[in-house]
C-alpha positions in Angstrom: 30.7 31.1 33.0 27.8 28.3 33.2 28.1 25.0 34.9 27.5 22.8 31.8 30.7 24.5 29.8 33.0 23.4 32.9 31.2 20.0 33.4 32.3 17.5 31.1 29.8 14.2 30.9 33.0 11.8 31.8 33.0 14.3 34.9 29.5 12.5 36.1 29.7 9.4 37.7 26.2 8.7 39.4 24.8 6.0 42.2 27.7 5.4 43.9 28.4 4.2 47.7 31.5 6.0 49.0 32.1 5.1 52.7 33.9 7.7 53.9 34.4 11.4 53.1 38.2 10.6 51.8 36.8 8.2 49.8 34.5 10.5 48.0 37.8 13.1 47.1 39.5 10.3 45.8 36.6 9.4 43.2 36.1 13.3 42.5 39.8 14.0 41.7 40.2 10.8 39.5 37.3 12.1 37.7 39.4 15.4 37.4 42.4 13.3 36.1 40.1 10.9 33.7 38.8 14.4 32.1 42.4 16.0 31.2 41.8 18.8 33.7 45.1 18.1 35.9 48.7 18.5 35.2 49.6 16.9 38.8 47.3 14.9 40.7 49.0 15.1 43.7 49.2 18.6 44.4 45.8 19.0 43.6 44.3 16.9 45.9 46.7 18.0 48.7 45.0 21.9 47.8 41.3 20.1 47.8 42.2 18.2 51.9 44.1 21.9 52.9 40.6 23.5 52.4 38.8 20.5 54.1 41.0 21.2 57.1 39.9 24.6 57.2 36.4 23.6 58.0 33.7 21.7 55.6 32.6 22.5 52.4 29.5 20.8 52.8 26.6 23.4 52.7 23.7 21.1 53.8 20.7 20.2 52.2 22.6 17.1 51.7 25.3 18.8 49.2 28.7 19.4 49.4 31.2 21.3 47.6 34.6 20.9 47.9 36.7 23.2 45.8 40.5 24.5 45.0 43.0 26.6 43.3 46.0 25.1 42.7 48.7 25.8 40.1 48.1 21.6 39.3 44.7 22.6 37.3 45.3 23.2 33.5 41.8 25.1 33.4 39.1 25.8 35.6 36.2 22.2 35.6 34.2 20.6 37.5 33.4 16.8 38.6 29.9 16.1 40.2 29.0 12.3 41.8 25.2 11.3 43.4 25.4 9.3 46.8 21.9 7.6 47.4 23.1 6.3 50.7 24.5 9.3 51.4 28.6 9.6 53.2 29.6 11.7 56.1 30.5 15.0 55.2 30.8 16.9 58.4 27.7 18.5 56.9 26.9 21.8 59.3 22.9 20.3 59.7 24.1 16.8 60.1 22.6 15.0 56.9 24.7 12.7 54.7 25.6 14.7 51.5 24.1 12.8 48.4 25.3 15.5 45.6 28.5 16.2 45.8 30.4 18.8 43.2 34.4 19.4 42.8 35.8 22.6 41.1 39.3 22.7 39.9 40.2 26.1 39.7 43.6 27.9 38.4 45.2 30.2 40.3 44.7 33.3 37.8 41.5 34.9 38.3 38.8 33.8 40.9 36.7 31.5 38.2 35.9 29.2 41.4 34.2 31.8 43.5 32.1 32.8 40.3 31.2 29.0 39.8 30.6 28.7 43.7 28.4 31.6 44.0 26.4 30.4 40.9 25.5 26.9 42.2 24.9 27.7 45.6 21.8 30.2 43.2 20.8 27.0 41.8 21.4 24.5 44.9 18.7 26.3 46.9 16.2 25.2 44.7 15.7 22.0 46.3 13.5 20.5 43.5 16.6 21.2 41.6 18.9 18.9 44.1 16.3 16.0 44.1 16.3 16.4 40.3 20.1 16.0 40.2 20.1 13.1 43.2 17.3 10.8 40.9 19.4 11.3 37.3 19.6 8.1 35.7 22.6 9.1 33.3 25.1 11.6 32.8 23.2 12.7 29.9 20.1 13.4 31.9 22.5 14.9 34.9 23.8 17.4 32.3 20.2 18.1 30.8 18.9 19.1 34.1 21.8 21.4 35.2 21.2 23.5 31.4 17.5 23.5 31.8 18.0 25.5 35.0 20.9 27.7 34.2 18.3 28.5 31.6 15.9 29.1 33.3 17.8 31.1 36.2 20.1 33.2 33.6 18.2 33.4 30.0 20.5 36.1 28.9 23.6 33.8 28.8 21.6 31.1 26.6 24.4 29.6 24.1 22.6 30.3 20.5 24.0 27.8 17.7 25.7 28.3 14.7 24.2 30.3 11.9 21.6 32.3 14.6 21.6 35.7 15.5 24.2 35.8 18.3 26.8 33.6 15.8 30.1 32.2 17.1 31.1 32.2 20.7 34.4 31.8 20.5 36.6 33.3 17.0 40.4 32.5 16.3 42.7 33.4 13.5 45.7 31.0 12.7 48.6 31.7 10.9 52.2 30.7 10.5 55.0 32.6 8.3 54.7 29.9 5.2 51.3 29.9 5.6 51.3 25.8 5.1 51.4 23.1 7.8 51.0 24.9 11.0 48.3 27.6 10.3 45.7 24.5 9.5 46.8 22.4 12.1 45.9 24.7 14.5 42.9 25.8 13.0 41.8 21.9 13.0 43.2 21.6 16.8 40.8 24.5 17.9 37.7 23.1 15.8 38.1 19.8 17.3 38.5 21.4 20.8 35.4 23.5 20.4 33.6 20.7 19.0 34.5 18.4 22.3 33.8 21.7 24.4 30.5 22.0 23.4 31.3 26.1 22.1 30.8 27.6 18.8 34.0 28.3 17.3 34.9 29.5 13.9 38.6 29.8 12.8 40.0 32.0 10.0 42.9 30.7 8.3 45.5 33.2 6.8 47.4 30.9 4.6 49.9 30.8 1.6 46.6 31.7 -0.7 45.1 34.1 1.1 42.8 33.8 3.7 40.2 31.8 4.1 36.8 31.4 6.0 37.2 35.1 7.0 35.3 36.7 10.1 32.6 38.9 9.2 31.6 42.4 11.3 29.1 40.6 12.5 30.4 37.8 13.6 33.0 39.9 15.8 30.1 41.9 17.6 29.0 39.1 18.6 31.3 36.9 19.8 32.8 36.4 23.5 36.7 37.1 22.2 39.0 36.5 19.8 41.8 33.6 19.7 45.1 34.7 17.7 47.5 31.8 17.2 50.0 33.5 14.9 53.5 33.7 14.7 53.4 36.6 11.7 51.2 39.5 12.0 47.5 39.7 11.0 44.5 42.3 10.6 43.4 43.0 14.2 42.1 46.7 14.0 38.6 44.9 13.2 38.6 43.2 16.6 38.9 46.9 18.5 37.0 46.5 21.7 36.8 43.1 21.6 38.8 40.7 24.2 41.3 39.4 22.1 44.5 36.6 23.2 47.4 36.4 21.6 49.6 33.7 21.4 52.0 31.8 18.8 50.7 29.0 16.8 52.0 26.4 18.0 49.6 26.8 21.4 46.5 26.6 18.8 47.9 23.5 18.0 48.9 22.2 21.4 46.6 24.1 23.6 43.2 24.6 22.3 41.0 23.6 25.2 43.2 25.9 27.3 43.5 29.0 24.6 38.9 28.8 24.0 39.0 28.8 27.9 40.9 31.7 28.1 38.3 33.7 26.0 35.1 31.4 27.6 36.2 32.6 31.3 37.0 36.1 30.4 40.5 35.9 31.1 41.8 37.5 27.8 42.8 41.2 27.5 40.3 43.9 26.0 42.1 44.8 22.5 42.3 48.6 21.3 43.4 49.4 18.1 45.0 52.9 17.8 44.2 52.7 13.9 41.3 52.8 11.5 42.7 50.0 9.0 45.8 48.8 10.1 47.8 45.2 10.3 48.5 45.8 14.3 52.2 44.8 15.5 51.3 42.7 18.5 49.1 42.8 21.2 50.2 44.3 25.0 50.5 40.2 26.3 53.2 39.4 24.1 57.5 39.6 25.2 59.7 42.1 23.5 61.6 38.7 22.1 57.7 37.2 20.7 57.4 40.4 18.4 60.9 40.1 17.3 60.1 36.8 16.1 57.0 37.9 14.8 58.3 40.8 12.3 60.6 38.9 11.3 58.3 35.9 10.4 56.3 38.6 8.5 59.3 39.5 6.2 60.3 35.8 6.3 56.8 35.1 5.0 56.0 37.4 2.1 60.1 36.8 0.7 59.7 32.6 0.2 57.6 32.6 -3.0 60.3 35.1 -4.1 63.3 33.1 -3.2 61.8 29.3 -3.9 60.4 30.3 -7.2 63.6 32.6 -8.8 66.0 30.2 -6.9 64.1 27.4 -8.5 64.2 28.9 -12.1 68.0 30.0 -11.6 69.0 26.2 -10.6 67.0 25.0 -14.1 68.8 27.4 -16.1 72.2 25.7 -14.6 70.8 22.5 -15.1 70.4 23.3 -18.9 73.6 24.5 -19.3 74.8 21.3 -17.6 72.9 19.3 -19.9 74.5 21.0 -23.2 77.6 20.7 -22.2 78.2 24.4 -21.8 81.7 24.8 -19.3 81.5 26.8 -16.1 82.8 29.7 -16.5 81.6 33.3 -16.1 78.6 33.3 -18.1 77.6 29.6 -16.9 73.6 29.4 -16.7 73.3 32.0 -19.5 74.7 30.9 -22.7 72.2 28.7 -24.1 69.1 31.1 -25.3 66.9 28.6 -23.0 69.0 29.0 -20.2 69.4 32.5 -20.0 66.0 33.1 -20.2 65.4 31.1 -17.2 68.2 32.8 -15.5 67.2 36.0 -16.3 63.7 35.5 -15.0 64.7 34.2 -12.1 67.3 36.8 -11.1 64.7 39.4 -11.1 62.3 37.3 -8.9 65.1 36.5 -6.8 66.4 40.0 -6.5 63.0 41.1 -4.9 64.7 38.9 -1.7 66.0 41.7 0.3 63.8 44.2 -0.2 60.6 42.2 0.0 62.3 41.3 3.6 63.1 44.4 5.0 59.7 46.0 3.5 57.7 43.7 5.0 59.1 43.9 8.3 59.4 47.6 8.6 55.4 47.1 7.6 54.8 44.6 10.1 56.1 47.4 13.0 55.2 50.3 11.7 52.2 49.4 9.2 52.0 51.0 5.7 54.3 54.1 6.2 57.2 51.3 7.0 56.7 49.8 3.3 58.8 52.8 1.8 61.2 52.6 3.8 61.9 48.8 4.5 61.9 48.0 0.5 64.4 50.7 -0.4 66.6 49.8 3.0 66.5 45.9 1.5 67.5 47.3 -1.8 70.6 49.5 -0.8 71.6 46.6 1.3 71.7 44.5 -2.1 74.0 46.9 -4.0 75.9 48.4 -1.5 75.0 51.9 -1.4 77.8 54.1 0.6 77.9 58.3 1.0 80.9 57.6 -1.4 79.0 55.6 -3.7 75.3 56.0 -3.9 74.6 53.6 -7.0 76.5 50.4 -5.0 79.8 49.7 -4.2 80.3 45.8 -4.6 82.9 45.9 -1.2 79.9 47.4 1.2 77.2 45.1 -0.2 75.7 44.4 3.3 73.4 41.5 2.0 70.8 39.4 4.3 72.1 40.8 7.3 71.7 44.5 6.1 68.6 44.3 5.2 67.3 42.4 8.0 68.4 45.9 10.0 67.1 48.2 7.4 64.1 46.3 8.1 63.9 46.9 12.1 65.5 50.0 12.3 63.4 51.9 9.5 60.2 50.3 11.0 60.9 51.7 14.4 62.0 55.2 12.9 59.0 55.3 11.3 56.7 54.4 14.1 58.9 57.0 16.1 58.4 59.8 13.0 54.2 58.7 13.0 54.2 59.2 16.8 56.3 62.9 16.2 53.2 63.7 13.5 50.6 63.2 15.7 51.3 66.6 17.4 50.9 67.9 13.9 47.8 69.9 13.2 44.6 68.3 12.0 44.5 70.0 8.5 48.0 68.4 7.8 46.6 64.8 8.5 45.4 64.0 4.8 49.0 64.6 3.5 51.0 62.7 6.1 50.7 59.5 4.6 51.2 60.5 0.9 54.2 63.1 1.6 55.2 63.8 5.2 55.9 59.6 5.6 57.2 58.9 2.8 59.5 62.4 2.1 60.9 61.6 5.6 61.3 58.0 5.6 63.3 58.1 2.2 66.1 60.4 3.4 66.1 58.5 6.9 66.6 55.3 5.2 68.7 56.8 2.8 71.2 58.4 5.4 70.8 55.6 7.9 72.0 52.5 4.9 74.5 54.7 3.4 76.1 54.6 6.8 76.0 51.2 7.8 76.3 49.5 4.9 80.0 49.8 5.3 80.5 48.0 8.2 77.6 45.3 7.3 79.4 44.7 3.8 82.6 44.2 5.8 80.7 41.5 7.9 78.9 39.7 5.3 82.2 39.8 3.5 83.9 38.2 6.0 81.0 35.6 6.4 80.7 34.6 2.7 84.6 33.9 2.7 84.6 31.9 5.8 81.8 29.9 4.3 83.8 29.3 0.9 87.3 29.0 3.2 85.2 26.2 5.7 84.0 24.3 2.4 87.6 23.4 1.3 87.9 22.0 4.6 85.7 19.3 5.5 86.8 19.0 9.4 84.7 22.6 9.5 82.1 22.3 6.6 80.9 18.8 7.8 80.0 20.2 11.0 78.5 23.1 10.2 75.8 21.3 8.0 75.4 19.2 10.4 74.6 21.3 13.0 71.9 23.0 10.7 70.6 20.3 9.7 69.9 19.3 13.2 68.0 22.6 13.9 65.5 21.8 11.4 64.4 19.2 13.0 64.2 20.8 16.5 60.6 22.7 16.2 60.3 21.2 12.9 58.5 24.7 11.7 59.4 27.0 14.3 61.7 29.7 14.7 65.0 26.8 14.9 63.9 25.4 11.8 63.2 29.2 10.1 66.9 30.3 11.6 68.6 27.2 9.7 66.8 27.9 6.4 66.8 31.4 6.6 70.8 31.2 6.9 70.9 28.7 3.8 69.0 31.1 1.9 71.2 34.1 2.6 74.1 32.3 1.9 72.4 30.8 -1.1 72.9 34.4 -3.1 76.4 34.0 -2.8 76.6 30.9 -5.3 79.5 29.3 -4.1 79.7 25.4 -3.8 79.5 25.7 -0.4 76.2 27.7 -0.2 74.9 24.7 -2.1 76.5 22.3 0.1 74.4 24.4 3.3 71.9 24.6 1.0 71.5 20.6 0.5 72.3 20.1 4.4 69.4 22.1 5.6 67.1 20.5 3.1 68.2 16.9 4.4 67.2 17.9 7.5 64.2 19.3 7.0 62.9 16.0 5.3 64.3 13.3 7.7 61.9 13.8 10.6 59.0 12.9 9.0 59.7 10.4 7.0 61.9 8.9 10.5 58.6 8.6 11.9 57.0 7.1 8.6 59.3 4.0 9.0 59.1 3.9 12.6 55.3 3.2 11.7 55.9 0.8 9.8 58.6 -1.6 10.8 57.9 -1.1 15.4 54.1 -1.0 15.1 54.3 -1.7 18.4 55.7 1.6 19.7 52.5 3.5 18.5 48.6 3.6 19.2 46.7 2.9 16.3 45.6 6.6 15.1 49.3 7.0 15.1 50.2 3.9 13.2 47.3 4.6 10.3 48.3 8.4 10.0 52.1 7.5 9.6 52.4 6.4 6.0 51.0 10.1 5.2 54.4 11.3 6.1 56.3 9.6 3.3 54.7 12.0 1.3 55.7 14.9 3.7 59.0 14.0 4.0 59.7 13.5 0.3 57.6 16.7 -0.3 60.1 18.6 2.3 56.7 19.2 5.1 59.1 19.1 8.0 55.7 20.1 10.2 54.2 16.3 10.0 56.8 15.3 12.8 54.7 17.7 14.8 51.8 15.2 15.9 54.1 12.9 17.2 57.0 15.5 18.1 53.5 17.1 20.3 52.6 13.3 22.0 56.0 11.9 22.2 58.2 15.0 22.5 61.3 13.3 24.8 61.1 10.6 22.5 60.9 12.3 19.3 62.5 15.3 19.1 66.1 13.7 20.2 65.9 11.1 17.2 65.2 13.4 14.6 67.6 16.0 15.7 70.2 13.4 15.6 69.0 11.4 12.6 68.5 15.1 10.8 71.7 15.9 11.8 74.0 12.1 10.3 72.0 12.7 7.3 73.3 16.7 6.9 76.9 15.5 7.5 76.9 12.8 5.3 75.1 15.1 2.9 78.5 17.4 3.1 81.3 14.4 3.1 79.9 13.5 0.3 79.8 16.8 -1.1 75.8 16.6 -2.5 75.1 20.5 -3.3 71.5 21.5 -3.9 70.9 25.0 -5.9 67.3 25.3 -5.5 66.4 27.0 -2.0 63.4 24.5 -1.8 64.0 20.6 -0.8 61.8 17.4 -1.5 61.7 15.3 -5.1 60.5 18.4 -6.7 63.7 20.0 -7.0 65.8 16.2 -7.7 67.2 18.0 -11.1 69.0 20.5 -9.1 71.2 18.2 -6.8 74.6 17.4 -7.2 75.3 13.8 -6.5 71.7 12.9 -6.4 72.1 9.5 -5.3 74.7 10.1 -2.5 72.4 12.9 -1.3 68.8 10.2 -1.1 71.8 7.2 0.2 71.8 10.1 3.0 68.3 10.5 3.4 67.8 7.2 3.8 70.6 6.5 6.4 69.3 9.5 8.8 66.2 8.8 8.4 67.3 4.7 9.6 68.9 6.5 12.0 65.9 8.1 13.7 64.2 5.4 13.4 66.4 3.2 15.1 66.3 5.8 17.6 62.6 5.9 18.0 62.6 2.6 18.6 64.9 2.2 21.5 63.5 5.5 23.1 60.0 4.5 22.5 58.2 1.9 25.1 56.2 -1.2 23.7 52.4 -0.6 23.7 50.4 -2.9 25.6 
């Protein structure tokens, strides 16, 4: 923990002439506030006079050092102000104090005793001090406190990037498309680093793979590890190593706190009970949190599957449309053209369940769950009873199915791998080739033949209360609406997944009022941004100018269906923001419905216009809930100065 990582150069303020002791706190704790380092001002300063009343913390040799914990103090900082006339501290020896410093310290850990001990080392140097007292500037200040912590604790010398010692501070990012989020909060933690002063390097685990990938070396050497993920990711490399886990969205509005939680040694120690694994979660992390995350995983890897077959199916309707061909049975396959797209995008889009249980029961119970999650998926798609092992259309359990083939085979499996363990060594070569997989097939096997009946009596049920509420706008209308609204709640997050993921399940159905959610969700997916685009553009005067530059980019988001650049503003203005687009997402998805636009293509944006039924109904919607949130962003939104 040195001095010049927690003392920020707007911290300094030098050569001033406080008159009274209270006056110096007041300076200190602005400087706190002017820095970012306190959540309530108030409450911090009331902790910094509490210990003042307890007796001085002026240690003489004209210093003083008042100090804190306080639940008020995002992370642990410091402030430092000169005094050449010197102010009445109540110092024990009498003398003025000249050098005053401040630590902010949270109330996890004891990061201000560390920092207290360290400068009272350095404060008895007294050619130190009168260094300190004579600094010109703030860059000087600074220079002199790093020149002594190197001189008084070599081995904690910060070695840049590309030397020996390598990064300080690693983070992985990753979200379950692998788009917006996962480089937005690989940007927020660069920038924090940068402003920080701390070697960072962040790997990015996107839709293409990932990229800028930590090296062995790199990971010996570092302080810890940063995961901002909400899907799982390689961590058996970082065994041994601190590691902090946490989901995304933190990397991209908490960096500053998530490097400080690896710089002040306030992350967990990370061991990995396998050799090459993709680990389930780390210990820090709520039962609820690695729900989410398994399900992301799944979520995840199934998208190219659905967007691209989905797309592909919706072009072979669209040809058939096009010739004239009537809607009958074989609709979408009668013209050679057609069918050929139909049929290539069936396959693809048949992969859906199985590729989302697979992936699931992977993400809990690593490779051995693969086996087991893809054939749970696939008996979920045809229905597979005791009485019927081949698929019986009336127990096809769908989406739902296998989203629990997915969890329950992954935590049979884990169960069965712990079980094996007790197994003797010279069985250990053939447990993942036959023991796993011999097991896991006739678990899954008896486990789907046995629910399926009861899930295909649900997803029955749920498919023909869809297609019953779509002949009945008074239900219909709100239920797109509603979803709608959700995708503009977290814009990205595990709202906006739940919305789509239900459009897509329903999607496999093919009835007009799967494509009627299916529209609805996309609608809402593509007003937030695009809300805030106009908002730009016709109240300039509700935004700062970084804002007002950066908001034409999301005319291209919101036509491209990037729900996630909202999030910037949604992250500065989220009282303000949030509200208008849930409600402008929202108009937009029940207009979409009254008007009965349908949308066969699981994907939104102009990409997909050829796919849309009543194309021009469904942009007039657009355009009135996206008017809509503006409208709304400008009432909730105050003037700038």
């Amino acid at each position: 923990m040195r001095i010049t990582d927690l003392l920020k150069k707007q911290g300094i303020s030098l050569g001033l002439s406080p008159k009274t002791k209270e006056d110096a706190i007041d300076i200190l704790v602005s400087l706190h506030e002017k820095c970012g380092n306190l959540s309530d001002v108030s409450a911090f300063k009331n902790g910094i006079l509490k210990r003042e009343e307890m007796g001085t913390t002026a240690i003489g040799m004209e210093v003083a050092i008042p100090h804190a914990k306080s639940e008020a103090v995002k992370h642990p900082a410091l402030t430092a102000v000169t005094v050449p006339g010197g102010v009445d501290y109540g110092a024990p020896d009498g003398n003025d104090c000249k050098l005053i410093f401040m630590i902010a310290a949270t109330t996890d850990g004891d990061v201000h005793l560390e920092v207290l001990a360290r400068l009272m080392q350095m404060l008895m140097d007294e050619a130190f001090t009168s260094q300190l007292k004579a600094a010109k500037t703030e860059d000087e200040f600074l220079k002199i406190i790093n020149a002594k912590e190197t001189e008084k604790f070599p081995d904690e010398v910060k070695e840049e990037k590309g030397e020996k010692t390598g990064y300080r501070v690693l983070a992985v990012t990753a979200c379950p498309t692998g788009i917006a989020h996962t480089y937005m909060a690989a940007e927020a933690l660069n920038k924090a680093g940068e402003k920080m002063g701390i070697a960072i390097k962040v790997e990015t685990n996107g839709s293409g793979g990932a990229k800028n990938v930590l090296t062995a070396e790199e990971i010996a050497n570092c302080d810890g590890i940063i995961i901002a993920a909400d899907k799982s990711v390689e961590t058996a490399r970082f065994d041994g190593k601190p590691v902090y886990s946490t989901k995304v969205a933190d990397g991209i509005h908490k960096p500053e706190e998530l490097i400080n939680k690896i710089v002040n040694k306030q992350a967990p120690v990370f061991h990995s009970d396998k050799k090459t694994d993709v680990s389930e979660s780390d210990s820090n992390e709520s039962f609820g949190r690695k729900l989410y995350k398994h399900l992301m995983n799944g979520v995840s890897h199934m998208l190219p599957f659905v967007v691209a077959g989905g797309i592909f199916i919706a072009i072979a309707f669209l040809i058939d449309t096009i010739m004239g061909v009537p809607q009958d049975g074989n609709f979408g396959s009668v013209t050679p053209v057609a069918a050929w797209f139909k049929s290539v995008g069936g396959i693809a889009f048949g992969f859906m369940l199985p590729i989302l249980a697979g992936f699931i029961a992977m993400s809990i119970a690593d490779r051995p769950g693969l086996l087991v999650g893809f054939v749970g998926g696939s008996l979920a798609a045809v229905g597979s009873t005791f009485a019927a092992p081949g698929g019986d259309s009336k127990s096809v359990s769908g989406f739902l199915g296998a989203l629990l083939a997915g969890f329950l085979a992954g935590w049979l499996m884990k169960m069965l791998e712990k079980l094996c363990d007790k197994l003797p060594q010279a069985l250990e070569g053939i447990k993942p080739v036959l023991i796993y997989p011999l097991a896991g097939l006739g678990i899954v096997g008896v486990m789907m033949c046995a629910v399926n009946p009861i899930m295909g009596l649900i997803n029955t049920g749920m498919t023909e209360g869809v297609t019953a509420m779509s002949k009945n706008p008074a239900l219909i209308v709100p239920l797109c609406a509603l979803l709608a609204g959700m995708m503009a709640i977290d814009m990205g997050g595990p709202f906006n997944k739940a919305a789509y993921v239900t459009a897509t399940g329903l999607l496999a159905s093919g009835t007009d009022a799967s494509y009627m959610i299916m529209g609805a969700v996309m609608i809402g997916g593509m007003v937030p941004p695009i809300a805030i685009a106009l908002s730009t553009t016709f109240f300039k005067n509700r935004w700062t100018d970084e804002e007002r530059k950066n908001g034409p980019v999301n005319y291209i988001m919101g036509l491209s269906f990037i729900t996630e650049g909202a999030i910037p503003y949604a992250a500065g203005h989220p009282l303000q923001v949030i509200p208008s687009c849930i409600i402008g997402s929202a108009t937009a998805g029940a207009l979409s419905a009254l008007f009965g636009c349908t949308l066969m293509a699981p994907h939104g944006g102009i990409f997909v216009i050829a796919t849309i039924g009543n194309p021009l109904l469904y942009f007039a919607s657009l355009a009135i809930g996206a008017v809509v949130g503006m409208l709304l962003l400008a009432a909730f939104m105050k003037k700038k100065a």
